[in-house]
N, C-alpha and C positions, 0 to 999 in steps of 0.2 A: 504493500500500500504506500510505501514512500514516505515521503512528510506530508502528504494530504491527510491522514487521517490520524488518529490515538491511538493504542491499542488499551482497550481499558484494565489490563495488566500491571501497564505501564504508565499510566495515564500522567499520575502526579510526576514521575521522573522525568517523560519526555517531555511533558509541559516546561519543566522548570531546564530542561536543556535547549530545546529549540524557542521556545517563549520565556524569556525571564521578566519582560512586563507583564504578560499575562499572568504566568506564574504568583507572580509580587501580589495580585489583586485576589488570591487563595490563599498565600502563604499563612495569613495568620491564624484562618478555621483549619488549617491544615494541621498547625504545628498546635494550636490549643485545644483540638479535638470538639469543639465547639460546634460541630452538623452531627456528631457520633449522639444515637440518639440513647438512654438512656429509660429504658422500657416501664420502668418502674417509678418512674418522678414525673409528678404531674408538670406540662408544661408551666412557667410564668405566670404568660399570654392566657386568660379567662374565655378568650375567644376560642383558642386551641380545647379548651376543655371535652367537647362532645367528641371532637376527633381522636381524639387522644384515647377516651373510654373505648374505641374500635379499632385502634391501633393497628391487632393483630390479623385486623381485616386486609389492613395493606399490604402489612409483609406479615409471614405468618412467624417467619424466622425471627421477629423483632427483640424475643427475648434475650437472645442470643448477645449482643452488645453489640455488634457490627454495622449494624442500619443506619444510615446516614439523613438528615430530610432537612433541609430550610425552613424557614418557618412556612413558605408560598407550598411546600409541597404534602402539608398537613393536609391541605381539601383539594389540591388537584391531583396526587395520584390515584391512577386507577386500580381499584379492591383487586387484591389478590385473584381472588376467584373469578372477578371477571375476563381479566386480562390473563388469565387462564383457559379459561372459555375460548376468547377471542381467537387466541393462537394455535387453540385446535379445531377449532374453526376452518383457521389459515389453513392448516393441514391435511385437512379431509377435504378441502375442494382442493386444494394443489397438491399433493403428493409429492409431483417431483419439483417443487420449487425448492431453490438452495437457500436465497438470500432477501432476506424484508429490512425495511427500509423504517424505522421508525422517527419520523418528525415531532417534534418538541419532546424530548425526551423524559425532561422532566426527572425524577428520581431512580428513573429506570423500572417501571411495574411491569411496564408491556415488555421492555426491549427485555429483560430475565425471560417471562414466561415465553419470548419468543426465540429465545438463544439455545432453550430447552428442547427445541425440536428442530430447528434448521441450525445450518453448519455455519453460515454469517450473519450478522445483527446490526446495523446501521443506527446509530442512535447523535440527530442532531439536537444541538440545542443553543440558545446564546448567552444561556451561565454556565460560567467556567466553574461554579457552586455547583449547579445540578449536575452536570458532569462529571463534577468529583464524586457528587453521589450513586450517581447509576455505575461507574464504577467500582465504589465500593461494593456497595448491595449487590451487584453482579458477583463480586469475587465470594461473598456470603454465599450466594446459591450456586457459588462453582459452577459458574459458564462465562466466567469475565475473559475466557482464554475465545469464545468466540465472539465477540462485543468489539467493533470497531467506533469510535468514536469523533465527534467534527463540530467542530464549534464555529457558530456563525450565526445573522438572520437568514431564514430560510430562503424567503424571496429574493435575497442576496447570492445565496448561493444557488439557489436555480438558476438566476440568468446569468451567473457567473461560470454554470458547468462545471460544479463540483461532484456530482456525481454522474454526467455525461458517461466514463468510462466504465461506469458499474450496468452490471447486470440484473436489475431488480426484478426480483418477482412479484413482490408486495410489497404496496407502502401502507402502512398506519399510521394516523396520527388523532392524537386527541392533542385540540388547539385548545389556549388558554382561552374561556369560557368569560374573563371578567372577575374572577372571584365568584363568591355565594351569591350574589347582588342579582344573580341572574335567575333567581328563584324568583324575584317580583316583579319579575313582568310574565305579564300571561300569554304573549309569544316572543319568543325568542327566533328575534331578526338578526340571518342568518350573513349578511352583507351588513352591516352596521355594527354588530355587536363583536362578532367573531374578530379575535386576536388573531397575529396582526394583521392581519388582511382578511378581505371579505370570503364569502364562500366560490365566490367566480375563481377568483386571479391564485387562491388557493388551488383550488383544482386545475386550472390550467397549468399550471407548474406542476403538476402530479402528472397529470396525464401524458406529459414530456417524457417521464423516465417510467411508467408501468400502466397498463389498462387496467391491474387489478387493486382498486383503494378502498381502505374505509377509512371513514372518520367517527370516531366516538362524539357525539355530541350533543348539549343538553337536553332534557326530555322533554323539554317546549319548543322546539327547534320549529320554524316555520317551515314544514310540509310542503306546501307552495312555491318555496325557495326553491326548494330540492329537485323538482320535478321541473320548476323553469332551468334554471343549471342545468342539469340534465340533458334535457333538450338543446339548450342554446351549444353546449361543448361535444355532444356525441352524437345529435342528429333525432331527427323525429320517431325511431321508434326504438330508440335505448331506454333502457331499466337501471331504476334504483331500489334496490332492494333496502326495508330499514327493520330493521329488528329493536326490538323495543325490547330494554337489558333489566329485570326484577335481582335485585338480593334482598333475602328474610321480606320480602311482600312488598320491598319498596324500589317505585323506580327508580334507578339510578340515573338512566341515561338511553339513548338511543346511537346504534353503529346505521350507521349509512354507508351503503356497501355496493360498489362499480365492477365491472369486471363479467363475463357471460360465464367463467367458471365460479366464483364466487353468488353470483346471482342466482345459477340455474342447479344448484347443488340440491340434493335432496336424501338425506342419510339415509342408508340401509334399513329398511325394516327391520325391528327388534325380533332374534329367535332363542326367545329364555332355551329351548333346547339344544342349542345348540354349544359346544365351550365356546367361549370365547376368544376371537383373533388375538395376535398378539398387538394389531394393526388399533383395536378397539379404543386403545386407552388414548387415540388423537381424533376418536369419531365423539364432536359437539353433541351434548346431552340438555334436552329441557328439564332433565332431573337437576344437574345441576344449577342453570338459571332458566328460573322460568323465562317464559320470553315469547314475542307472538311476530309472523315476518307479515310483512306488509307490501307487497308491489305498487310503486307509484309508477302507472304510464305515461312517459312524459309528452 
């Protein structure tokens, strides 16, 4: 990979040899352990409090000591088990994809449970914090050895063609949302709201490097957005498929999902008599998140 990329192994070493301003702007959570998260001490911050009570929803490994999080990634990482979910997901409609692509990395939820079953894991983002996190937390769940890492804004580095030479199977990304704030509006405008860029110029920059994307996004997401998108970037009779994501009864969020192998998937019928494949344990189960698909014709 060159010096284009990190390897999240190495992350803090080659930052601090090939960037030492960047490095400089980490060094001191680095050297005082201050993102190491501490499983058992309620956070400060009173805001963090609820999040904190589900911790182990994030990472499950959290007790462990190893977990790393900013304060920004208390309510934006995605729950363990979904971002679980998700990636076997990825799996059972692609089989032979190598390499996914994950945008805004954030603390690394997705880019672990996605390094879990493909050989490479692409994980951008434009803190040099959250990157030191996803790979710590990566090296915790032992897969940081396939975690490539890349620091940058996104839309910077699309039309800068940074990852032109890769070979993407899948991209994922859950974009920053706003914060919680995005729970009070009763539609969530998906061209306004959406960090940093709207949902158009978003996806057009996707669809450059893979036809097959989802994006995690909030559960009031305008619908209507989706379906014009849709149309206006792949033509009048492409599919968006949206899965609407439940944990313990409550939504979380909705994946909006491009791509004719991810769209047109439809798992094996269950045969309790039969053993089960070894192939199984990457075939998506509504047991474990409930969840309902929905075809928007655009």
């Amino acid at each position: 990979m060159g010096k284009r990329f990190y390897h999240a192994r190495h992350f803090a070493h080659s930052l601090k040899k090939r960037s030492p301003r960047r490095y400089a702007r980490v060094a001191g959570p680095i050297r005082d352990g201050s993102l190491r998260i501490a499983s058992h001490s309620r956070p400060a911050d009173p805001q963090l409090a609820k999040y904190w009570r589900f911790r182990r929803n994030l990472f499950s490994l959290i007790d462990g000591g190893g977990i790393h999080m900013t304060h920004e990634l208390w309510f934006s990482v995605t729950p363990e088990e979904i971002a679980a979910f998700l990636a076997r997901f990825v799996r059972a409609c692609l089989p032979e994809a190598r390499v996914v692509l994950d945008v805004f990395c954030g603390g690394g939820g997705n880019t672990i449970q996605f390094a879990k079953l493909f050989p490479r894991v692409y994980g951008v983002d434009f803190s040099l914090e959250h990157l030191y996190c996803t790979a710590q937390n990566a090296a915790v769940y032992g897969v940081d050895d396939r975690v490539w890492l890349k620091y940058g804004r996104w839309e910077q580095l699309s039309r800068g063609g940074a990852f032109d030479a890769v070979s993407v199977d899948c991209i994922f990304a859950s974009p920053p949302w706003g914060g919680p704030n995005y729970l009070n509006l009763e539609v969530y405008d998906l061209e306004q709201h959406l960090q940093p860029v709207g949902i158009t110029s978003l996806l057009k920059s996707m669809f450059r490097l893979s036809k097959n994307v989802i994006l995690f996004l909030p559960r009031n997401s305008d619908l209507k957005q989706l379906a014009r998108v849709t149309r206006e970037l792949l033509g009048p009779e492409a599919k968006c498929k949206v899965l609407y994501v439940k944990m313990n009864a409550h939504l979380k969020g909705l994946a909006a999902i491009w791509g004719d192998a991810l769209v047109n998937y439809e798992p094996a019928p269950e045969q309790p008599e039969a053993p089960p494949a070894e192939e199984s344990a990457h075939e998506p189960s509504n047991r474990d998140i409930p969840a309902s698909f929905y075809d928007i014709d655009a």
